[in-house]
C-alpha positions as CSV (number, residue, x, y, z in Angstrom):
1,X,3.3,-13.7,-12.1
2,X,3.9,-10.0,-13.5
3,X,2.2,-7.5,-10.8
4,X,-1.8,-6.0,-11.6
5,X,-0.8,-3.0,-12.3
6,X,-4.0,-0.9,-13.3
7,X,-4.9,-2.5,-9.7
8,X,-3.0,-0.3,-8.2
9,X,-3.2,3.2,-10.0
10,X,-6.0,4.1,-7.8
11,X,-4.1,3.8,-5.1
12,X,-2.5,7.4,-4.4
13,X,-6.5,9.4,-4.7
14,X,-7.7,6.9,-2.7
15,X,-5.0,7.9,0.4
16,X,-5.1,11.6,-0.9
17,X,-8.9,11.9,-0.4
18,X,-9.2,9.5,2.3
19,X,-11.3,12.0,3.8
20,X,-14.4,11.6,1.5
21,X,-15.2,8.5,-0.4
22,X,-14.5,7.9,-3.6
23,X,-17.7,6.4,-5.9
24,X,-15.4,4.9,-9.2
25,X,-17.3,3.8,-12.4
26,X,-18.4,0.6,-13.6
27,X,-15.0,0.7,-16.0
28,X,-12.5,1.3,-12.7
29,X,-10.2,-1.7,-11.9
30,X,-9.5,-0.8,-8.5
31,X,-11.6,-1.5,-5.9
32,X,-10.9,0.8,-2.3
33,X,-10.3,-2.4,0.1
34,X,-7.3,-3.6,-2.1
35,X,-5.0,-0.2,-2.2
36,X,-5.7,0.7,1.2
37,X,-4.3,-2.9,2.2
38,X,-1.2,-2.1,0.3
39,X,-0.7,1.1,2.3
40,X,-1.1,-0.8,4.9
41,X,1.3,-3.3,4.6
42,X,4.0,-0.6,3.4
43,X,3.3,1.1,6.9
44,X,3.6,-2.5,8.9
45,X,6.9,-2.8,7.1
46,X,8.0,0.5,7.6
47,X,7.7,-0.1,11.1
48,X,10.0,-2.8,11.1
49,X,12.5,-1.8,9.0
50,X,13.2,1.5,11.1
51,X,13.2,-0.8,14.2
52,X,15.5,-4.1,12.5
53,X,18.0,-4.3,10.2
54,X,18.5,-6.4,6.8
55,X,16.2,-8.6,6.7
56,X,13.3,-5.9,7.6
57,X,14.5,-3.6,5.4
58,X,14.6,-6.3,2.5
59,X,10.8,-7.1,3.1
60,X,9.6,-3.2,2.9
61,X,11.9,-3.3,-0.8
62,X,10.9,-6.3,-1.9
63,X,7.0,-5.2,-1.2
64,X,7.4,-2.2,-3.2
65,X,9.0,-3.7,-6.2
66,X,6.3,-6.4,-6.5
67,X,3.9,-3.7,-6.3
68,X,4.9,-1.7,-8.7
69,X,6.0,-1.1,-12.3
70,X,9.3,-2.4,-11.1
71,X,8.0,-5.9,-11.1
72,X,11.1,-7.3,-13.4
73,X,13.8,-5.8,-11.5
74,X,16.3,-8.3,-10.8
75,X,17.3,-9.2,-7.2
76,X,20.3,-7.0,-7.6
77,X,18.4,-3.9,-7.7
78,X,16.7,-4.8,-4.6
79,X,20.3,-6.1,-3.0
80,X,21.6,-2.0,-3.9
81,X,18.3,-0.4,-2.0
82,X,18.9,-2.6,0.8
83,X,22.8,-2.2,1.0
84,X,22.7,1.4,0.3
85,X,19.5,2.1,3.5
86,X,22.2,0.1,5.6
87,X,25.2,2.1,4.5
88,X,22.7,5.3,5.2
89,X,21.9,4.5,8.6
90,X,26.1,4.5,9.6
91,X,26.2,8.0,7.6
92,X,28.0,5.8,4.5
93,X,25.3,6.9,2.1
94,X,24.2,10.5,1.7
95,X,20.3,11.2,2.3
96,X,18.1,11.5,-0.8
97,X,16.5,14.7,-1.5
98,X,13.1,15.6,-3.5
99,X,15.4,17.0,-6.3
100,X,17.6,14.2,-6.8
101,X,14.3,11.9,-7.7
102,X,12.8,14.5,-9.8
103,X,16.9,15.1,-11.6
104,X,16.2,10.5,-12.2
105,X,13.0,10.7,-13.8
106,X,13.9,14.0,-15.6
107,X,16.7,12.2,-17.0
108,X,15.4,9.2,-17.9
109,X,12.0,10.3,-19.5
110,X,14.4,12.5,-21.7
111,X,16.7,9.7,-22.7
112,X,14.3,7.7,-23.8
113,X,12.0,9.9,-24.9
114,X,8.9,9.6,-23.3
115,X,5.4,11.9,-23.3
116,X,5.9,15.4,-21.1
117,X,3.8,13.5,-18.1
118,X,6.7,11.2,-17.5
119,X,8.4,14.5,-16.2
120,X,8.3,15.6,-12.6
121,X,8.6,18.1,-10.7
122,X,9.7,19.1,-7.0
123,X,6.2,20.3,-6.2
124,X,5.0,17.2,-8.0
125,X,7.3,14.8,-5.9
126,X,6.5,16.8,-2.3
127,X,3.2,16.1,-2.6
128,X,3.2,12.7,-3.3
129,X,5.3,12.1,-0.1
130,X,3.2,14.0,1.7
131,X,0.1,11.5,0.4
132,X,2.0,8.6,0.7
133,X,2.8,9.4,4.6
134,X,-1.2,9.9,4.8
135,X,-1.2,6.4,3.9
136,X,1.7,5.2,5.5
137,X,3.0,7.5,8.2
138,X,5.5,5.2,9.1
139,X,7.8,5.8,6.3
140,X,8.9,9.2,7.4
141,X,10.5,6.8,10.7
142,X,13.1,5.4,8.3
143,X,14.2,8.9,7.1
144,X,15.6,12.1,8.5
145,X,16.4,10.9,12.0
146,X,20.3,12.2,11.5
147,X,20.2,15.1,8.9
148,X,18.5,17.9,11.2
149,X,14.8,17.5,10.6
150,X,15.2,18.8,6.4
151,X,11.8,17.1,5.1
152,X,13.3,16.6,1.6
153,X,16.1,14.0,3.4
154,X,14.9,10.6,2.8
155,X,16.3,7.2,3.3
156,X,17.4,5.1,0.1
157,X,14.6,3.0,1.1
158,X,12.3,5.6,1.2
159,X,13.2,7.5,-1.9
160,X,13.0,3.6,-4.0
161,X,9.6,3.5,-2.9
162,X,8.9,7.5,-3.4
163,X,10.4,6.7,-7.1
164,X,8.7,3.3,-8.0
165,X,5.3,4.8,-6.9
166,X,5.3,7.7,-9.1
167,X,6.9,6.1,-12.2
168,X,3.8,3.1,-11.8
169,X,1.2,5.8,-11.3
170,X,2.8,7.8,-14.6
171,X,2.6,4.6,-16.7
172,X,-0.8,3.0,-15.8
173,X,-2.8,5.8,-14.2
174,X,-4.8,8.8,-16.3
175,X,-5.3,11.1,-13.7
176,X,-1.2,11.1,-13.7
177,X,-0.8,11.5,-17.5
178,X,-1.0,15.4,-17.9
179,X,1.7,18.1,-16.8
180,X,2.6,17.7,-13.8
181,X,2.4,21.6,-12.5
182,X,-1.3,20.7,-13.6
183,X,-1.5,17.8,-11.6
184,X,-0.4,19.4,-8.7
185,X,-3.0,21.7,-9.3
186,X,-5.7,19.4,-9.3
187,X,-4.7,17.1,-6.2
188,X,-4.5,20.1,-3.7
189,X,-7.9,21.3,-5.1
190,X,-8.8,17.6,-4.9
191,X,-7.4,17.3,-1.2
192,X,-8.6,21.0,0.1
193,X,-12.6,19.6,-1.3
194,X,-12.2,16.5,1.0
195,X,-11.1,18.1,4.3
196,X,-14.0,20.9,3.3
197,X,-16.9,18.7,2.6
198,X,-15.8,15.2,4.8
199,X,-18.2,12.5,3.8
200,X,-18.8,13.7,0.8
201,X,-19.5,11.3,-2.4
202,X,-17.8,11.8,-6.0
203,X,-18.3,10.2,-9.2
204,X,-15.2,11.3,-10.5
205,X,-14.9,10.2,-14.6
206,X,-12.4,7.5,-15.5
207,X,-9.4,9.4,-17.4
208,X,-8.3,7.5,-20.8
209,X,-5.2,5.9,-20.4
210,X,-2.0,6.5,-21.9
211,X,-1.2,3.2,-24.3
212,X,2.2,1.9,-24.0
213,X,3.8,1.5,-27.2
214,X,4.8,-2.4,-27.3
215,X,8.3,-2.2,-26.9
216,X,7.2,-0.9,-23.3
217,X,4.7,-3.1,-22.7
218,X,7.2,-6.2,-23.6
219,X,10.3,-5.3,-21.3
220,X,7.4,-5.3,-18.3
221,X,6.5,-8.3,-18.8
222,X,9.7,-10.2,-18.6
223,X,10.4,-12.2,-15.9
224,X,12.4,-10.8,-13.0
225,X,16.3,-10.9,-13.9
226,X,19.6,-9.1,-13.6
227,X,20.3,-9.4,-17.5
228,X,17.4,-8.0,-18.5
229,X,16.8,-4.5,-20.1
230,X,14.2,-3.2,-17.2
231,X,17.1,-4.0,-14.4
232,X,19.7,-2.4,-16.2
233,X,17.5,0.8,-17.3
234,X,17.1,0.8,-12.9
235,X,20.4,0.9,-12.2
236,X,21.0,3.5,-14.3
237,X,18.4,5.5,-12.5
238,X,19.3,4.9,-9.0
239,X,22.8,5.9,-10.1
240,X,20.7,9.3,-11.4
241,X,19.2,9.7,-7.8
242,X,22.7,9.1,-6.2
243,X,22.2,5.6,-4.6
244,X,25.7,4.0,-3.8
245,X,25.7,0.6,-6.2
């Protein structure tokens, strides 16, 4: 069953403002009970996977693929994340920094040519870890524990889920389809209103989504599986962001 996507691309404001509710039109998909259960979950597992080994660690990746526009990964991609957080954790994998996710996108939205919002930045990425930990503060657990403190260290682990949240938002979520200097903008005006006025209700307008040409649309919605092009188009990524294979 391929993943409800437009489910979850309200996830990220809802975290971000978590400080003021959020009234969504009629037209929104997402309602605020089902993303905030997703953070949940990705803190619950982040707990255990900084506490256990491979099977912990396998449940936070596999959560995060299913929930994402990395649905049709095949199992080897998730086998990589999981070997390489296990190589990380006995200094056999280098950390992941903010800049090596931003080089993978960069790289990708280039080679295959996609709109200017499927670029990042490293003010774009930093912020969106620092959301996501609003959500899930666990996550930071798994990272950073043996490179000094640097905040832009992250886990393989860490940095999968830090990549496959972004890219889904970019795909299926307005609000992430401009520049991304202008999105940054935005979300720290965004966040600064909700710790000013806590409580606070907004009608915010439903952005027009980007339509994915078909080509897209039909390599998501293949079932999960190593041969496919989604899985290969991964690899090559994670190779991009400098996760051991």
């Amino acid at each position: 069953m391929r993943a409800n996507l437009p489910a979850l691309a309200g996830c990220l404001a809802l975290v971000a403002l978590s400080a003021a509710p959020v009234t969504v039109s009629a037209q929104s998909p997402p309602s605020p009970g089902q993303p905030r259960s997703v953070f949940l979950q990705y803190d619950d597992l982040a707990k255990a996977a900084a506490r256990g080994g491979e099977k912990e660690i396998d449940a936070l990746v596999d959560s995060y693929l299913m929930h994402s526009i990395a649905f049709p990964a095949g199992p080897s991609i998730r086998r990589r994340l999981v070997n390489a957080e296990l190589a990380y954790r006995t200094k056999k994998q280098r950390p992941i920094g903010d800049g090596d996710v931003v080089k993978a996108m960069n790289v990708a939205a280039k080679k295959y040519m996609a709109p200017s919002f499927m670029r990042t930045t490293d003010a774009q990425v930093g912020l969106v870890k620092q959301v996501l930990e609003r959500g899930a503060p666990a996550l930071d657990t798994l990272s950073c524990e043996n490179e000094g403190g640097d905040p832009n260290a992250m886990s393989p682990a860490y940095a999968g889920l830090l990549l496959t949240f972004l890219a889904t938002q970019k795909f299926v979520n307005g609000n992430y389809q401009i520049e991304p200097d202008v999105w940054v903008l935005r979300t720290r005006s965004q966040m600064r209103g909700a710790e000013l006025f806590p409580g606070k209700v907004r009608v915010r307008e439903q952005p027009t989504r980007w339509r994915m040409p078909g080509a897209v649309d039909r390599m998501l919605a293949e079932p999960p599986a190593d041969t496919n092009m989604f899985t290969r188009l991964m690899h090559g990524i994670l190779d991009d962001m400098g996760v051991a294979r």
